[in-house]
C-alpha positions as CSV (number, residue, x, y, z in Angstrom):
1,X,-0.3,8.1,6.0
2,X,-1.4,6.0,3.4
3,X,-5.0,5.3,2.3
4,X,-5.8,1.7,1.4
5,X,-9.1,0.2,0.0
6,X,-9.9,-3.9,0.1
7,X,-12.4,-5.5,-0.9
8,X,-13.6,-8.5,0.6
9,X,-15.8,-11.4,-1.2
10,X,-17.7,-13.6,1.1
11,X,-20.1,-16.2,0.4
12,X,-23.6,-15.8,-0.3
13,X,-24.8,-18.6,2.1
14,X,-23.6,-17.0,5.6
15,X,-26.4,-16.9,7.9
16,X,-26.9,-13.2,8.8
17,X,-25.5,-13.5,12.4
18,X,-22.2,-15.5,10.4
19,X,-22.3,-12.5,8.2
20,X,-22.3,-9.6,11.0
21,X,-19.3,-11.7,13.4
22,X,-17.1,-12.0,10.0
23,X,-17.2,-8.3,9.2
24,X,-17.0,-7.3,13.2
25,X,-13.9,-9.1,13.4
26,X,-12.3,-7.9,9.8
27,X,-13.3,-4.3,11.4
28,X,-12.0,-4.9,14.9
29,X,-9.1,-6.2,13.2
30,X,-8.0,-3.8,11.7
31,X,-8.2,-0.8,14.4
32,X,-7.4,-2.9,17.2
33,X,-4.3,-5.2,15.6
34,X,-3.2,-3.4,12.5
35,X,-4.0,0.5,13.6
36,X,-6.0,1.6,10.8
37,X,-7.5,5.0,10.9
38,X,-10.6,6.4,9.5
39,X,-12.1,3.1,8.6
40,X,-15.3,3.5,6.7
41,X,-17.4,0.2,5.5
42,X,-19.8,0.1,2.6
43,X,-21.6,-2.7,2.3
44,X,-22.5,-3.6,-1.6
45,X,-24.7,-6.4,-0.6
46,X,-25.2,-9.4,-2.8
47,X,-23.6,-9.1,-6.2
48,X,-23.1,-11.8,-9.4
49,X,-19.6,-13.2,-10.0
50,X,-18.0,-12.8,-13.3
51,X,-16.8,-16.6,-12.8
52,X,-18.0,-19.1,-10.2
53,X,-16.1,-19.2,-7.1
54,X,-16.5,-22.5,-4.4
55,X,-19.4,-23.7,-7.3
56,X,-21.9,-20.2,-6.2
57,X,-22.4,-17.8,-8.5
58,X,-23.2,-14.8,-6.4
59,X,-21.1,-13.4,-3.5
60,X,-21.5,-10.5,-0.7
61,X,-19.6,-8.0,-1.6
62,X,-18.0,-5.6,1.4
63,X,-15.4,-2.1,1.0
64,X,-13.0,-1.3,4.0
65,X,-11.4,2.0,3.3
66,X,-9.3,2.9,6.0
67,X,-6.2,4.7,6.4
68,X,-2.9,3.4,8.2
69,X,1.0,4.2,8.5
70,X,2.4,0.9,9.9
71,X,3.7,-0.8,7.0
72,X,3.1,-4.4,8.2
73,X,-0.8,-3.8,8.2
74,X,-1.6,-5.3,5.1
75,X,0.8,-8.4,5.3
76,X,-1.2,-8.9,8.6
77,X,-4.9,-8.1,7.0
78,X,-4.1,-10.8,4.1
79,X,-2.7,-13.3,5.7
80,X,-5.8,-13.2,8.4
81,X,-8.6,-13.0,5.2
82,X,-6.4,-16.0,3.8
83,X,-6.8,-18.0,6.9
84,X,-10.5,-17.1,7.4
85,X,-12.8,-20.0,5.6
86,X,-15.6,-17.5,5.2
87,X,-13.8,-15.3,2.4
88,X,-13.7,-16.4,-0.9
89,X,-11.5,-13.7,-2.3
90,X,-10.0,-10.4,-1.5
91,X,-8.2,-7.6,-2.8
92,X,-6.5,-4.6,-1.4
93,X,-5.3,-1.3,-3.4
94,X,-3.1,1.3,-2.0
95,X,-4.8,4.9,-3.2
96,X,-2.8,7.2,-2.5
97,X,-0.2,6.5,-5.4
98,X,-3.3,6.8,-7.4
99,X,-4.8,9.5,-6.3
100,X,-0.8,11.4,-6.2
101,X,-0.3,9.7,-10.4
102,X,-4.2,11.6,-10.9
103,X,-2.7,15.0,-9.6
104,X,0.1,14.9,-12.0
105,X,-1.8,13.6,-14.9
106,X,-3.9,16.9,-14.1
107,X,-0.7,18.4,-13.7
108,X,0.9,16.9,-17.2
109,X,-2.2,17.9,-18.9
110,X,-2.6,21.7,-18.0
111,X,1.2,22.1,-19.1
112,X,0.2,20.8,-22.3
113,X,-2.8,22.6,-23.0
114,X,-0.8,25.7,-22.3
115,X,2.1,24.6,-24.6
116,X,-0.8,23.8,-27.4
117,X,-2.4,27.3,-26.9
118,X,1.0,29.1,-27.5
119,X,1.6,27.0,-30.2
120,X,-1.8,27.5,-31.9
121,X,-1.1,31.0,-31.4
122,X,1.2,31.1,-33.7
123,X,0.1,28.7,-36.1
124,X,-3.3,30.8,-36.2
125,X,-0.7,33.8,-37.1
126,X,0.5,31.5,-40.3
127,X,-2.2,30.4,-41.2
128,X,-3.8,33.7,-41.6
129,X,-0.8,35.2,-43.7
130,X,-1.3,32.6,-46.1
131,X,-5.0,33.3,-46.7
132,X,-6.6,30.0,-47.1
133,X,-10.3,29.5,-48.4
């Protein structure tokens, strides 16, 4: 199973009923067509751009974490946001190579603060022979 997030950028003029059949359809999207699992939605609302995008300056910003094996399902989701006049951008992440590169980073470090323990073991041995103050 692997655990994508995207993120979706839509603009900041949609009338609220606009607004609610956009995100409907990105959601029933992707449970009904694309079998994503475990879909959770945060909306973050209106935020500023760093650049302007379409000449606005702010944007609605929306999170779709879901979950999915098939491997076509994000082809699928991007083509259907690039079709979709209502979304000014998008971008999707896969995290669970990130989250797998984290556990042996965690992994990777703990060896190395036991190799540096051992090793300062034996330096504290030295320098204590040689009496420095």
């Amino acid at each position: 199973m692997r655990h994508y997030e995207t993120v979706v950028i839509l603009p900041p003029n949609l009338g609220e009923t606009a607004l609610e059949e956009t995100l409907t359809g990105v959601e029933k999207e992707l449970v009904e067509r694309f079998g994503a699992q475990q879909l959770a939605v945060n909306r973050w609302g209106k935020q500023n751009l760093a650049y302007p995008i379409r000449k606005f300056k702010e944007g609605y910003y929306v999170l779709y974490e879901f979950d999915s094996e098939r491997e076509d399902t994000i082809s699928g989701l991007e083509a259907r946001l690039r079709i979709n006049e209502s979304v000014m951008r998008f971008l999707t992440v896969r995290r669970d190579e990130e989250m797998r590169t984290a556990e042996r980073m965690k992994i990777r470090c703990a060896k190395r603060k036991k190799n540096e323990s051992l090793d300062s073991g034996e330096l504290g041995s030295y320098d204590e022979d040689l009496d420095l103050e």
